[in-house]
N, C-alpha and C positions, 0 to 999 in steps of 0.2 A: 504494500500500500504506500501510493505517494505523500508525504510528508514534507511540509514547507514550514521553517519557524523563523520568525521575524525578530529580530532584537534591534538597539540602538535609538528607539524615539527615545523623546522627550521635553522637555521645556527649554525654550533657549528664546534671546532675543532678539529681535529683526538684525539683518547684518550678520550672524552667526551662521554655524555650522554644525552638520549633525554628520554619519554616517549610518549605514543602515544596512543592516546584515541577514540575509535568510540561507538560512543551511538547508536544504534537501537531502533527504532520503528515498528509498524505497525503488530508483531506477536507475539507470544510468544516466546522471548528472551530464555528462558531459556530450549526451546524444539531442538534449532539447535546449531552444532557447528559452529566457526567462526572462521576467518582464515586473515592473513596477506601476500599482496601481493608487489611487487614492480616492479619501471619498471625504469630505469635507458633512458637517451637518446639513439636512436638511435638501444636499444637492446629490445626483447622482455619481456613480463611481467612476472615475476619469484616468484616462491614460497617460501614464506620466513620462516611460520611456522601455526601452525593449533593449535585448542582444540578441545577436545570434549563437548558433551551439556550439563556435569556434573560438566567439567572441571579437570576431571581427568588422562587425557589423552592427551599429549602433542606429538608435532612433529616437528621438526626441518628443516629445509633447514644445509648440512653438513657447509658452509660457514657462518652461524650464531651462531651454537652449541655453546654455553659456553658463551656468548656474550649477547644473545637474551634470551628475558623469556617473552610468553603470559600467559595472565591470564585474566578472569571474574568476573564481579561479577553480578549475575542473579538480585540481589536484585536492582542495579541500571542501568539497560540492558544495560552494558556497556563489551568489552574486551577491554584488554592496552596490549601494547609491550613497553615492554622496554630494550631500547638499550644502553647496555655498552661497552667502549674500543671502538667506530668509526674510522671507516677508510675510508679514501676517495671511495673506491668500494661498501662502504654503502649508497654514494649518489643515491638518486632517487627519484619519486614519489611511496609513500608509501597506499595503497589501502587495504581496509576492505572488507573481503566478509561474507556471510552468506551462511551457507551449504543449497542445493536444496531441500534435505529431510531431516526429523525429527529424529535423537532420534542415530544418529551416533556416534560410538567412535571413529574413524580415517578419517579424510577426507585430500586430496592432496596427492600428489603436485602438481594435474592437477586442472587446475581452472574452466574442467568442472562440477565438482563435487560440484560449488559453483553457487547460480540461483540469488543472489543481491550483487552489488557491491556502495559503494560509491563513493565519487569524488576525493578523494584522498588528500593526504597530502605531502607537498615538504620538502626534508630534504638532505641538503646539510655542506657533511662532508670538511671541508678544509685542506690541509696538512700543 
């Protein structure tokens, strides 16, 4: 069974920085891409950016660009975001998914494209 755990939210202040870390289990890590979701209160769950299963191949949500950088690393089946320059509209619960099928270089920014999610991480930007 696939397994996604999310760590690294929390409280910080606009202009700060977090990193953000979800560990996978249960397939082989390094056959799917993986991807960062969020979901702010009140609003739907939005795409925040994607890798490919090589990791060579990145994707952005236009509102993160220059900000945000995901990365891998297969050896510890792990993907990280990490988030520079926060801003309050960064707030949300931040979510891990795993691409539905193998071996993709572009997946999102539809989160059907993604078949395990985790539980999510809270990250709350202050002004």
């Amino acid at each position: 069974q696939v397994q996604l755990v999310e760590s690294g939210g929390g409280l910080v202040q606009a202009g700060g920085s977090l990193r953000l870390s979800c560990a996978a289990s249960g397939r082989t890590f390094s056959n799917y891409a993986m991807g960062w979701f969020r979901q702010a209160p009140g609003k739907e769950r939005e795409f925040v950016a994607a890798i490919s299963w090589s990791g060579d191949t990145t994707n952005y949500a236009d509102s993160v660009k220059g900000r945000f950088t995901i990365s891998r690393d297969n050896a510890k089946n792990t993907v990280y975001l990490q988030m520079n320059s926060l801003e309050p509209d960064d707030t949300g619960v931040y979510y891990c998914a795993s691409d539905r099928r193998g071996w993709r270089t572009v997946v999102g920014p539809s989160p059907a494209d993604f078949g395990f999610w985790g539980q999510g991480t809270q990250v709350t930007v202050s002004s």
